[in-house]
C-alpha positions as CSV (number, residue, x, y, z in Angstrom):
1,X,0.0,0.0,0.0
2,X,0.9,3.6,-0.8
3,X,-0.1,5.9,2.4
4,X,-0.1,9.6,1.9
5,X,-0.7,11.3,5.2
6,X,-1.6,15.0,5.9
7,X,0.5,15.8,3.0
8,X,0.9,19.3,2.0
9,X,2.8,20.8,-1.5
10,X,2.9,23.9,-3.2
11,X,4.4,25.2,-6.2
12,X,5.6,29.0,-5.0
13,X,2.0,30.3,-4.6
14,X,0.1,27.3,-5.9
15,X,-1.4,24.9,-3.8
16,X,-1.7,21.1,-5.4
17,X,-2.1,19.2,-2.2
18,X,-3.6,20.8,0.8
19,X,-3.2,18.2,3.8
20,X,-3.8,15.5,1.7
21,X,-4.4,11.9,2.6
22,X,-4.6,8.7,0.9
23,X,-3.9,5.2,0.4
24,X,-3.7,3.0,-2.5
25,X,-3.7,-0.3,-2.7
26,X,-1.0,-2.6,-4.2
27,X,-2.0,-5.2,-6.4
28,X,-3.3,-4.8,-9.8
29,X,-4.0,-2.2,-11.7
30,X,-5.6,1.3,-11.0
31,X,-6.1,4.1,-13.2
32,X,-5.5,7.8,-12.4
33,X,-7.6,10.4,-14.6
34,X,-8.9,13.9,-14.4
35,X,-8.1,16.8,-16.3
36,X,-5.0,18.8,-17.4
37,X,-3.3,20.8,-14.7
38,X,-4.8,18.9,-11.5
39,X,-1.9,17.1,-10.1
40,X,-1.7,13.8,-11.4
41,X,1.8,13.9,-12.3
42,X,2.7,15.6,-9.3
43,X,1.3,13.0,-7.3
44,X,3.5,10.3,-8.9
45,X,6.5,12.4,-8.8
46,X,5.7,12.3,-4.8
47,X,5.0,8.5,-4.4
48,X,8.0,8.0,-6.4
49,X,10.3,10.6,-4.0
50,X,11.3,12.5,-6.9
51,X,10.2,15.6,-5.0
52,X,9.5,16.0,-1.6
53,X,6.2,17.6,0.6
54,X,6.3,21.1,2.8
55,X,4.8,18.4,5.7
56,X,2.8,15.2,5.8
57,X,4.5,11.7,5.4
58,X,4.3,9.2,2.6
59,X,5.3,5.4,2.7
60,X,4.5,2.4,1.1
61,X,5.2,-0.9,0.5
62,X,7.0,-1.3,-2.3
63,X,10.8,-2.0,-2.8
64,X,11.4,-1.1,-6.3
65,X,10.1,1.0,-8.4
66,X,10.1,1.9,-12.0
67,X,8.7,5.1,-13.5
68,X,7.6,6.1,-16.9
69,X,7.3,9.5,-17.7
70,X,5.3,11.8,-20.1
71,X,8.1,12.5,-21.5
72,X,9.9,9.4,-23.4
73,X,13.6,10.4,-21.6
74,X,15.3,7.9,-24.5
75,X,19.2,8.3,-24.9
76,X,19.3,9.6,-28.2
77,X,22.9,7.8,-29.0
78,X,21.5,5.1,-28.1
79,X,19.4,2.1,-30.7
80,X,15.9,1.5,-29.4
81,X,17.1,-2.3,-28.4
82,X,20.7,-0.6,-26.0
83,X,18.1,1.7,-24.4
84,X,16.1,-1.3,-23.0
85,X,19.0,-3.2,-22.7
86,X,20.6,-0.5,-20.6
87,X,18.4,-0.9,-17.2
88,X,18.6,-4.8,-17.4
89,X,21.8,-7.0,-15.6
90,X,24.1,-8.0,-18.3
91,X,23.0,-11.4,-17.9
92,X,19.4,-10.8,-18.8
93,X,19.9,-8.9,-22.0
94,X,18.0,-11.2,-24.2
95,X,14.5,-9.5,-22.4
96,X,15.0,-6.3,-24.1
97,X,14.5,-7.6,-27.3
98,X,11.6,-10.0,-26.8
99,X,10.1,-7.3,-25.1
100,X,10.3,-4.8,-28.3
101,X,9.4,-7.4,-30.4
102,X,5.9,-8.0,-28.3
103,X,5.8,-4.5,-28.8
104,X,6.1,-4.8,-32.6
105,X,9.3,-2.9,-32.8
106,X,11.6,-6.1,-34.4
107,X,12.2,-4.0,-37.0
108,X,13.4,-1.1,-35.3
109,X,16.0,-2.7,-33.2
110,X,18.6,-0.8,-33.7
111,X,17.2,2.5,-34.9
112,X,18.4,5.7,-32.5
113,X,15.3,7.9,-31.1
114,X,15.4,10.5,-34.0
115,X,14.9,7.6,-36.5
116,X,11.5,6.6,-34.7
117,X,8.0,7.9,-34.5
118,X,6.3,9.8,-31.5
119,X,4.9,6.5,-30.8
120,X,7.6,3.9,-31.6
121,X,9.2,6.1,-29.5
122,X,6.5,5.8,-26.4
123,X,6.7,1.7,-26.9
124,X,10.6,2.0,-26.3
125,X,10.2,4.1,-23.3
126,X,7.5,1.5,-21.5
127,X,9.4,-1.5,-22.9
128,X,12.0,0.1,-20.4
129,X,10.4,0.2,-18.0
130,X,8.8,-3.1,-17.8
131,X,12.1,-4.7,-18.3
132,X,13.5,-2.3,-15.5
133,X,10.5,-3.8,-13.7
134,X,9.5,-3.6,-9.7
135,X,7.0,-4.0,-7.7
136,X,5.3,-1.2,-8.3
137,X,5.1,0.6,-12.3
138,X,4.2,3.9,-12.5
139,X,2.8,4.9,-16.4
140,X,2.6,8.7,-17.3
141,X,-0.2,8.7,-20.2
142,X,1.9,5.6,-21.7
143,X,-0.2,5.2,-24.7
144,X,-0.3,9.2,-25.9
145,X,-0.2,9.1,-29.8
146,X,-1.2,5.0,-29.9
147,X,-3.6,3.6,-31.8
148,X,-6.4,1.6,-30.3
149,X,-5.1,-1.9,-31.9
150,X,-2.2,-1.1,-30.5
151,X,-3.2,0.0,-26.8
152,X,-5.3,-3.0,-26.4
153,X,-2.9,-5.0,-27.5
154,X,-0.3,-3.4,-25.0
155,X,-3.2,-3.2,-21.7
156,X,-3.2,-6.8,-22.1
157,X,0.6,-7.3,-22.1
158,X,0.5,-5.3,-19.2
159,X,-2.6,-6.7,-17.0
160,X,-0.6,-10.4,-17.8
161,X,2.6,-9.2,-17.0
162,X,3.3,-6.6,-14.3
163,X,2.2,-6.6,-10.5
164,X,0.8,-3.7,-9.2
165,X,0.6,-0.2,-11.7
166,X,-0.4,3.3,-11.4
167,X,-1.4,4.5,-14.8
168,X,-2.1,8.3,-15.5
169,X,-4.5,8.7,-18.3
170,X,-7.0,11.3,-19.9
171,X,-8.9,8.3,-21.5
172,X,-11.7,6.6,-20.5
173,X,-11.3,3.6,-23.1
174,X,-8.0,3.0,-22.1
175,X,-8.8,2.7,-18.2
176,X,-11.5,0.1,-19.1
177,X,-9.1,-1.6,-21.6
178,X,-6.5,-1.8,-18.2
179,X,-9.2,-2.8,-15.9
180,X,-8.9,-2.5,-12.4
181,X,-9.9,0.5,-10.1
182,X,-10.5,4.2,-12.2
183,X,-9.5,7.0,-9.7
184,X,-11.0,10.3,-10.3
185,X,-8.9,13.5,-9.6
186,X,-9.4,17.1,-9.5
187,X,-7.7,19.9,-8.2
188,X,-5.6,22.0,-7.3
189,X,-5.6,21.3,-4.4
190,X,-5.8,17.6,-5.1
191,X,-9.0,16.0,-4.2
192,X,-9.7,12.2,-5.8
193,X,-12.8,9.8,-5.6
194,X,-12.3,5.7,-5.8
């Protein structure tokens, strides 16, 4: 479980969380969505540690931890396969590229970021982090620019394969194509329905 406790965070004189408590459950999958602007990546960025409260506390269960961003954060010198291959123990290479083939990138192996699509790009980016794995996977809109096919294809990968994941999305088709619990945010201040 992820417990947020009285947790208070501001942006110079924006207020995102206002003595904020939660907790989420680990196991499965749940869903994150409300609109634009009303904290959702903030609260990620918190359960993750990336940044830190004013005051409250936060804990959680969880050991490890892998993180996909909004942003794709590829190394651009690097082929699509030597980014995967670059959070895995050198004797576990061989998942990077089953994983990119699953995500129906066998044919871009070895291209460099600025050879690939916004897209092929995002499937390289949560390829990594799947093979980076953990025990709990947090996905920042991992499907933006994805065609349907494709996201369903991917939600079930995921729902099969991975333990317990927070996924951030503006979609209502692609929670229901995840499954699990849909949480409801609004804000700021942060205020979410289960």
């Amino acid at each position: 479980m992820v417990s947020l406790k009285n947790v208070t965070l501001s942006f110079g004189d924006k207020l995102i969380l206002d003595s904020f408590s939660a907790e989420l459950p680990m196991g499965g999958i749940c869903c994150f969505s409300g609109p634009s602007g009303c904290g959702k990546t903030t609260l990620f960025r918190l359960i993750s540690g990336l940044i830190k409260p004013q005051s409250g506390e936060i804990s959680s269960d969880y050991k490890k931890l892998s993180f996909m961003f909004q942003e794709d954060r590829l190394l651009p010198w690097l082929s699509a396969l030597k980014n995967v291959e670059a959070v895995l123990p050198s004797g576990n290479r061989d998942k990077a590229g089953l994983l990119l083939q699953e995500f129906g990138l066998g044919g871009e192996l070895h291209a460099r970021p600025s050879e690939l699509s916004g897209g092929m790009r995002r499937r390289v980016a949560l390829a990594r982090a799947l093979a980076y794995g953990g025990d709990l996977l947090l996905l920042d809109e991992p499907f933006k620019g994805l065609e349907p096919a494709l996201i369903r294809r991917l939600s079930a990968f995921i729902q099969k394969e991975c333990g317990t994941v927070y996924v951030i999305t503006h979609s209502e088709n692609e929670a229901e194509l995840l499954g699990g619990r849909i949480v409801r945010l609004n804000g700021p201040p942060l205020i979410f329905e289960m």
